[in-house]
N, C-alpha and C positions, 0 to 999 in steps of 0.2 A: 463468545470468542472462539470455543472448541471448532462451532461451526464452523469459523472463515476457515480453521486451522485444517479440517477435515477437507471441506470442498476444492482446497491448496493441493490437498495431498488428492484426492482425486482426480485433478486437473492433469495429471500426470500418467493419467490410466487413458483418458479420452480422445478425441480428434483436437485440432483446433480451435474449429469449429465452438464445440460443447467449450471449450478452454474460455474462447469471451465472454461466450454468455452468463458463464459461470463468477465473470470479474464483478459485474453488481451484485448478486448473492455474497461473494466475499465482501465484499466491501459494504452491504447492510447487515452482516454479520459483525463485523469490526467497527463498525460506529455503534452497533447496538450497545454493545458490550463494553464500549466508553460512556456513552450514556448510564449505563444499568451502572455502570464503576469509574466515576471520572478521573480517579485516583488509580487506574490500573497501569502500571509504565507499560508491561506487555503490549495489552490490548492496544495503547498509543503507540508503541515501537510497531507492530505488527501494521498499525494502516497509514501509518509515516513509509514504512517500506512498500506496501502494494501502491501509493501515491507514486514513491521516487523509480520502482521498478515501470509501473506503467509510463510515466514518463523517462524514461530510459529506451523507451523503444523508439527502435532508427524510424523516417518520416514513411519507409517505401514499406516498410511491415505496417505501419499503420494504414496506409492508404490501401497495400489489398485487404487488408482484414475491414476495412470500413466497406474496401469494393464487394469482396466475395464472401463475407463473413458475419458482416453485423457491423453494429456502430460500436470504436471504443470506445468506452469512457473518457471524458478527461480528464487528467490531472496533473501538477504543477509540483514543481520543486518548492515553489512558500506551503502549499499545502503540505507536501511533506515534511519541511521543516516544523511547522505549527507543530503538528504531532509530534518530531520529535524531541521538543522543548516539552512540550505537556505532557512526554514518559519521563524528560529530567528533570522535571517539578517537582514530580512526582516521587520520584526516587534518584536523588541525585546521586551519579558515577553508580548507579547502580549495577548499568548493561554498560562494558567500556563497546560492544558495539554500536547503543545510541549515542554515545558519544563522536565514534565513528563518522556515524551515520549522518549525524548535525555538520560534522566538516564537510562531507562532502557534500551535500543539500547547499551549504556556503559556500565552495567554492563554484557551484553552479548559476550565481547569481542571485540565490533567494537570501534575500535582505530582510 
């Protein structure tokens, strides 16, 4: 989990560029880390957000970064939700941000 949490904070030093590429290493890092701990709220808050953040990007940042940049990833507001029921499982009202973070996933249409 440290990892995704590192190469996050790295992504911030980089181009763009290095910024996408860098989005599957997060994100094999934060499934690892639910796997290794299925019971971690973090680690499921943390890939609930890189889900709803990546799908929060407007259609035209996606399409140059697909054009000039690399393939994004996909991902889906039910994906994100998934995660963030499986950190309040885990620890319920634990983070009142996954709490947060469930409504708005919901008000996005993921059912």
């Amino acid at each position: 989990m440290f990892t995704g949490i590192l190469s996050n904070a790295h992504n911030e030093q980089v181009g763009l560029s290095a910024q996408i590429g860098n989005l599957l290493t997060m994100k094999y890092h934060l499934t690892r880390a639910t796997e290794l701990n299925p019971h971690d709220a973090t680690a499921w808050t943390l890939l609930g957000i890189w889900h709803y953040e990546l799908k929060e990007m407007s259609w035209y940042q996606i399409k140059l970064a697909n054009t000039f940049l690399g393939k994004v990833p996909d991902a889906s507001y039910e994906e994100a939700l998934e995660c963030f029921m499986k950190a309040e499982q885990s620890n319920p009202k634990g983070w009142n941000r996954n709490v947060f973070l469930i409504g708005k996933a919901w008000q996005h249409g993921a059912c």
